[in-house]
C-alpha positions in Angstrom: -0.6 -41.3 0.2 2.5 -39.3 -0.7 3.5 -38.7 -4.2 7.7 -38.8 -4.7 9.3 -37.0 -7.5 10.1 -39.8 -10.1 13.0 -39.3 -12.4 10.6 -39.8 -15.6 8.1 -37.0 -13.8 10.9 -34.4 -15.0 10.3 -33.0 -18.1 13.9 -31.8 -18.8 14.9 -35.8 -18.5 12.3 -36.7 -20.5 12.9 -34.3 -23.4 16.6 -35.8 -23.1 16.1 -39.1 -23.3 13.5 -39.4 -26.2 16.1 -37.0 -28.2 19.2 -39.1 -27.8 17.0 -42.3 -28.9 16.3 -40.4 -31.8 19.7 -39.0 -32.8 20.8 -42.7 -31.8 18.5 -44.1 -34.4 19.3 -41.7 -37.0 23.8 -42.2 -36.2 23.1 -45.9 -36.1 22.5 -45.9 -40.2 25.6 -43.9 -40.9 28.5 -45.8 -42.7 31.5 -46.7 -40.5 33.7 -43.6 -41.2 31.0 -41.0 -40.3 29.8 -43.1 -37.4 33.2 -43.5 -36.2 33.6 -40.0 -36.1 31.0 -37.3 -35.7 28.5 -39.9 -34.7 29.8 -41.3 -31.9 30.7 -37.7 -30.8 27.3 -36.5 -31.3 25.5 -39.4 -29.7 27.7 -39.4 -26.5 27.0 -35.4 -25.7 23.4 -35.9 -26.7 23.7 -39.0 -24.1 25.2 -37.5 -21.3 22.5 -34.5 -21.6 19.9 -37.2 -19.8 22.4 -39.5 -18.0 23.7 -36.0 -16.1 20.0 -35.3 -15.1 19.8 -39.1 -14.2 22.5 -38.7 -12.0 21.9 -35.9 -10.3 18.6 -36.4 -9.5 20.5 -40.1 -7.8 22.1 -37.9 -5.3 21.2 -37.2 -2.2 22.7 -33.6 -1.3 21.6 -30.4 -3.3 24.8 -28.7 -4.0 25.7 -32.5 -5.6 22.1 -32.5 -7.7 22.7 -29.1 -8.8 25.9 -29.9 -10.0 24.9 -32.7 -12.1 22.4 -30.5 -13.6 24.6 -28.2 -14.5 27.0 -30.5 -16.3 24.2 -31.2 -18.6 24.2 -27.5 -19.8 27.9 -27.7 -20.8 26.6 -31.6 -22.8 23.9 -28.8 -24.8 26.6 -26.8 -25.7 28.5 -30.1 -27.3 25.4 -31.3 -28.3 25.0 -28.4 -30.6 28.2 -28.3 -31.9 28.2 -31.7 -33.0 24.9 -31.1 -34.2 25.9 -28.3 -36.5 28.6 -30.4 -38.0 26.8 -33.0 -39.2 24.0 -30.7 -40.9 26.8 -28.8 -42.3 28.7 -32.0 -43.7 25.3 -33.1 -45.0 24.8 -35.8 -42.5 21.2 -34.7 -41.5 18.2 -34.3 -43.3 16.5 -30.8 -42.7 13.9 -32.4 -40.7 16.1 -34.2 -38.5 18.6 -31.3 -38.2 15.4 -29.2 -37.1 13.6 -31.9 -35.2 17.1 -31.8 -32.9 17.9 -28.2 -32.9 14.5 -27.4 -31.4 14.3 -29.7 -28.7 18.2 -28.8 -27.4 17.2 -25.3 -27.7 14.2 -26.5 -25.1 16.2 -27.8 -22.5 18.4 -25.2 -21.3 14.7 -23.2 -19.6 13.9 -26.7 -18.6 17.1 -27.8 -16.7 17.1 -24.0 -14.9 13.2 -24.6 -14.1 14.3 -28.1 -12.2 17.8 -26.3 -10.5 15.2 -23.8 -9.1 12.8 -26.5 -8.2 15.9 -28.3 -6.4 17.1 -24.8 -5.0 14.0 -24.0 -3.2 12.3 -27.6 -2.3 15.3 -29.3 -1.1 17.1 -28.2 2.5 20.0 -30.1 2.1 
């Protein structure tokens, strides 16, 4: 019997996912006024990094999965930012601030490993 691609087989979505549970647990202590601001900022880019996966992999045409993949590269990019804020403000512990820096600095490989996979598996 014939094995299909799951959306939890992909690594990239997988790394994703587990991180914006854990910056969502971290944010979700804040008090009001930092929640209010840099959290909620931080947890929707870290959010949309696995939802854009999620969504491309949904599609049905390449050039619409691809996209979709891509869009979670720009969602790093915020990701970081918003990451480096709240370490700067003092928002993070060192081991939280590390813990997140080295698993966005992951993805980037892994979301061009599954646009290549996509590129050269898929006709369509």
């Amino acid at each position: 019997m014939k094995k299909y691609l799951e959306l939890e087989d992909i690594s990239a979505y997988r790394i994703a996912f587990d991180l914006s549970n854990y910056v969502w647990n971290i944010v979700n202590k804040w008090n009001y006024f930092v929640k209010d601001t840099v959290g909620k900022q931080l947890v929707k880019a870290v959010d949309s990094i696995s939802a854009n996966i999620a969504e491309g992999f949904g599609r049905y045409f390449k050039k619409d999965k691809v996209n979709f993949y891509r869009y979670s590269y720009g969602s790093i990019k915020e990701s970081f930012d918003w990451t480096e804020k709240a370490n700067k403000r003092g928002l993070l512990k060192e081991k939280e601030y590390q813990h997140i820096s080295e698993e966005l600095k992951k993805l980037p490989k892994e979301i061009n490993s599954l646009i290549k996979f996509t590129n050269e598996r898929l006709s369509i």
